[in-house]
C-alpha positions in Angstrom: 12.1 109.1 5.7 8.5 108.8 7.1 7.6 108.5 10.4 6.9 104.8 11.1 2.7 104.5 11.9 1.4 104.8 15.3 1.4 101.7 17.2 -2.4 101.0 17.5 -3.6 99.0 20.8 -3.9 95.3 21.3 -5.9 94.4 17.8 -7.4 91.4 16.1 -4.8 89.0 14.0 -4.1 90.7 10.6 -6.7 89.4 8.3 -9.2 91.0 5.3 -12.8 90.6 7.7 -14.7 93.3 7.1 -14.3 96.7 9.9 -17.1 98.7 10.9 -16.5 102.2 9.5 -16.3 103.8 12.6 -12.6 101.6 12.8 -12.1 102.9 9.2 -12.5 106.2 10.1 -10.4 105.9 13.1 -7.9 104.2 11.0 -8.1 106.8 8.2 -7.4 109.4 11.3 -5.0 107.8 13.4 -2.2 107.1 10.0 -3.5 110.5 8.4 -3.3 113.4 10.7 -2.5 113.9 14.1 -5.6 114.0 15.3 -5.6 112.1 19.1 -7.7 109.1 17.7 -6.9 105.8 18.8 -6.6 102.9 16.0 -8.1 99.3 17.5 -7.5 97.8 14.7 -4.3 97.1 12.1 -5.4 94.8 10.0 -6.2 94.8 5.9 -10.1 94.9 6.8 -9.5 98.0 9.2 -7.0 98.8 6.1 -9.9 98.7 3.4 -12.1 101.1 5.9 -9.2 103.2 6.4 -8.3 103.6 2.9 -12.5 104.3 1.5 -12.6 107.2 4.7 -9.7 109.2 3.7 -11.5 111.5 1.7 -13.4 112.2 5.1 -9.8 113.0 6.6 -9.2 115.1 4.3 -12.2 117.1 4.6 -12.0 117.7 7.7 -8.1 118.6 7.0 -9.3 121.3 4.4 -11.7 122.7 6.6 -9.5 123.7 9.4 -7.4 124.8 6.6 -10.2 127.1 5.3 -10.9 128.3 8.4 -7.0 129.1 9.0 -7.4 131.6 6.0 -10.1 132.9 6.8 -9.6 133.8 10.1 -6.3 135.6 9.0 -8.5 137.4 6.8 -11.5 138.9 9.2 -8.0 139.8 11.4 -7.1 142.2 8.1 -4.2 140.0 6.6 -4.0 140.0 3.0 -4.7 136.7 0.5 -1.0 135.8 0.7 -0.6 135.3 4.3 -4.3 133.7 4.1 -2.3 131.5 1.8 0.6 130.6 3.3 -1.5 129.4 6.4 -3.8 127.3 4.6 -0.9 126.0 3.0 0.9 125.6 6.7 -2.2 123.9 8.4 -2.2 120.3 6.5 1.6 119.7 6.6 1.2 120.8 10.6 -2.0 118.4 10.9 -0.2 115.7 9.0 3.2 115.8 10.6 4.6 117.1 7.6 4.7 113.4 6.5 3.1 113.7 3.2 5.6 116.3 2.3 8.5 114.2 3.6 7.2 111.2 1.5 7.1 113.6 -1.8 10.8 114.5 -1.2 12.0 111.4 -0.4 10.5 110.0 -3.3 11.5 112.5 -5.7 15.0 111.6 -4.8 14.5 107.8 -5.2 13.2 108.6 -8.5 15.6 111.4 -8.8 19.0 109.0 -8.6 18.3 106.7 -12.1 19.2 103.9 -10.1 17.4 100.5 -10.2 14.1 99.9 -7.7 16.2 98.0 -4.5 18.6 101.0 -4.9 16.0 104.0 -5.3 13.9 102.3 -2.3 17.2 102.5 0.0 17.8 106.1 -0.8 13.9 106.5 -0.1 15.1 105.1 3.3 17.7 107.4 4.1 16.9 110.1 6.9 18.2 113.3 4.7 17.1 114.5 1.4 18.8 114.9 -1.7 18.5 117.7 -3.9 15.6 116.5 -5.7 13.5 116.2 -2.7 14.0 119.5 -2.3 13.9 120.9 -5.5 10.7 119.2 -5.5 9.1 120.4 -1.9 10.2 124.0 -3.1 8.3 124.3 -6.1 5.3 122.2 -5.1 4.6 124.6 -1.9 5.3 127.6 -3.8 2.4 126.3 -6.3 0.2 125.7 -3.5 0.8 128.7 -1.8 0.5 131.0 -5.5 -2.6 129.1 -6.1 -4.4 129.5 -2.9 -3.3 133.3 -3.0 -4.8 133.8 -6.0 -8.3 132.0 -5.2 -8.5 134.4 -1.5 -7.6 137.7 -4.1 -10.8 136.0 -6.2 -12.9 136.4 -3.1 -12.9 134.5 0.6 -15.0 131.8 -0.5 -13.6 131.1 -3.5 -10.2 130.3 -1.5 -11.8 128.2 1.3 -13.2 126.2 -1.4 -9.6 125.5 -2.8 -8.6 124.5 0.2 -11.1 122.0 0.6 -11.4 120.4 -2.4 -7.6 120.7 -2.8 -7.2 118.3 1.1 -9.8 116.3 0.0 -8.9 115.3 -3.6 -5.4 114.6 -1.9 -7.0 112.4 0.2 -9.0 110.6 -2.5 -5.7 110.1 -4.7 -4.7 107.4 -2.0 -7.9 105.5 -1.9 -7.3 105.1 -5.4 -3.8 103.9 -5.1 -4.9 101.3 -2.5 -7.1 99.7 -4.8 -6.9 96.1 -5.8 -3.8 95.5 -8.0 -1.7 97.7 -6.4 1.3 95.7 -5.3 3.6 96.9 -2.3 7.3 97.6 -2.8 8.2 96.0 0.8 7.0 93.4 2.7 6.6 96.0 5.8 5.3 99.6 6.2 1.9 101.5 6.2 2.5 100.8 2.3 1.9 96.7 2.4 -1.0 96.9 4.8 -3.0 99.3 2.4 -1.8 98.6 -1.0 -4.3 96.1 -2.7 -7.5 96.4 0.6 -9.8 98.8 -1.3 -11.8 96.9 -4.4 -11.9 98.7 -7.5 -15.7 99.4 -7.6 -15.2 100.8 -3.8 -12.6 103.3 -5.5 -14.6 104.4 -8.0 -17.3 105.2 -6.1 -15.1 107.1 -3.6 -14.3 109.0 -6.5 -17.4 109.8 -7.8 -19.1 110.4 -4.5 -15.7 113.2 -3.8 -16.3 114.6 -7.6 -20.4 114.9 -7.2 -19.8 116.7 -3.7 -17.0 118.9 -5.1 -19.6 120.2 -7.6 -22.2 120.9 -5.5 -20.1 122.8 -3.2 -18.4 124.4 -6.3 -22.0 125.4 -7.0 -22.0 128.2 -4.7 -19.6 129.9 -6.9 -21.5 129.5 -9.9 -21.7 127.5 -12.9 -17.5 127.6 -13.4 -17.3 126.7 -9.4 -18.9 123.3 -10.2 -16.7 122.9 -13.7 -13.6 124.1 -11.7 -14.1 122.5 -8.4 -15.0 118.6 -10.6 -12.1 119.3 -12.7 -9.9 119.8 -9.8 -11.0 116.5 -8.6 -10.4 114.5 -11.4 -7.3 116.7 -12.6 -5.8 116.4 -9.5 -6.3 112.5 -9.3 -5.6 111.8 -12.7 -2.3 113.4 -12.1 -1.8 111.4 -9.2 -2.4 107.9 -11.2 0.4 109.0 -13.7 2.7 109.4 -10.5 1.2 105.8 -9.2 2.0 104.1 -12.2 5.4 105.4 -13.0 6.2 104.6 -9.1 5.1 100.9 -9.4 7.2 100.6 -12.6 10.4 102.0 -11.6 9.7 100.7 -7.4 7.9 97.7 -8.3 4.8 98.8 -5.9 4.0 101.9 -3.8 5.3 102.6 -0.5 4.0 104.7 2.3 6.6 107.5 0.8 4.9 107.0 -2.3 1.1 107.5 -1.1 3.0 110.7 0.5 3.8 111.6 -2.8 0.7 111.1 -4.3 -1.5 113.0 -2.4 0.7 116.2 -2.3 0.9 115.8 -6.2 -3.0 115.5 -6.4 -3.5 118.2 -3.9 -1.3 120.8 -6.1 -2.6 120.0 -9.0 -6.2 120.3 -7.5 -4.8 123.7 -6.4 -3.8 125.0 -9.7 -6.8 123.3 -11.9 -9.0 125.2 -9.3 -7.8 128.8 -9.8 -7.7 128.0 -13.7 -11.3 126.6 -14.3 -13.2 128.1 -11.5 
């Protein structure tokens, strides 16, 4: 079950007014890694912010990632302990919570049972076997795919990791677009489901895709095909999750956005080492 969200200071009344993006990005921050930033704001405006800067969390995610890797390999380790690190980093800068949200919802989804059902077993503290079915094989993806980008060569395999954090990242400010209903009436999942407007999504999107490209470009013509496709692989991926979620749950949770960017981020892994 995830961790509830950090209990921000004294902050406006809940509302949709708009938040400078420097609360945006300490929102993003504060409910996305454990970086010491302090949230003033919890609110659906400071929600919307939030929700547009997690790509920017994720970036930043990736590149201590990266540099975890690489350091490992100037100290004369070999691609697969590279890997395994940049693996370790973003579950270690995230709380593991992403991960916990991925198995917790692979067991709601897991059980067959109907949404009020599958959201209580989402709930529970323990995971099922599902859950863990689930964490084993998507870690062992992200650790074969990031191995296999450092053998390529040691930029190729910071690059994964980057684009890999930050197409995570981006797979929830496209689930908090408008639309997007919440499964409960509490959680990190009702104040961001529905804050970020479609348009605002889609630029996100493009913005995350056009700077994948150009960093991809460093690698060569297939960096920039391999790095947008990992974007847009990763993501689409992501969106099949989302929408089988809010038909079987009814809406997303904060489990759910757990699950989706673990989902994009492996996927954005693997599309990486086969297009780049």
């Amino acid at each position: 079950m995830s961790t509830p969200p950090p209990t921000p200071p004294p902050a406006p009344p809940p509302g949709t007014s708009a938040a400078p993006w420097t609360d945006g990005l300490r929102f993003a921050f504060g409910t996305l890694t454990v970086f010491p930033v302090a949230v003033h704001r919890w609110d659906r405006g400071a929600a919307r912010a939030g929700m547009l800067s997690a790509p920017v969390a994720g970036l930043a995610v990736g590149a201590l990632a990266a540099a975890t890797g690489l350091f490992l390999l100037v100290l004369g380790a070999g691609p697969l302990l590279a890997a395994v690190a940049s693996a370790a980093v973003p579950a270690v800068l995230t709380r593991g919570l992403h991960l916990d949200g991925l198995a917790d919802t692979a067991d709601g989804l897991g059980s067959g049972k109907p949404a009020e059902d599958a959201l209580r077993i989402m709930k529970q503290s323990d995971i099922g076997p599902f859950g863990v079915i689930t964490l084993l094989f998507v870690l062992l993806g992200q650790v074969a795919a990031l191995s296999q980008a450092y053998e390529g060569s040691w930029a190729r395999g910071a690059l994964a990791a980057v684009v890999s954090a930050t197409a995570g990242r981006l797979a929830l400010t496209l689930a908090a677009r408008t639309g997007v209903a919440a499964a409960r009436p509490e959680g990190l999942g009702a104040v961001v489901a529905g804050t970020v407007p479609v348009r605002g999504a889609l630029l996100a999107a493009v913005v995350v895709a056009v700077a994948a490209g150009g960093a991809g470009a460093l690698l060569g013509t297939y960096g920039v095909l391999g790095s947008v496709l990992a974007v847009l692989l990763g993501c689409g991926a992501a969106e099949l999750l989302l929408r089988h979620c809010t038909r079987r749950l009814g809406g997303v949770t904060g489990d759910v956005f757990g699950a989706l960017e673990e989902t994009a981020s492996t996927v954005a892994l693997v599309a990486f080492c086969l297009f780049a």
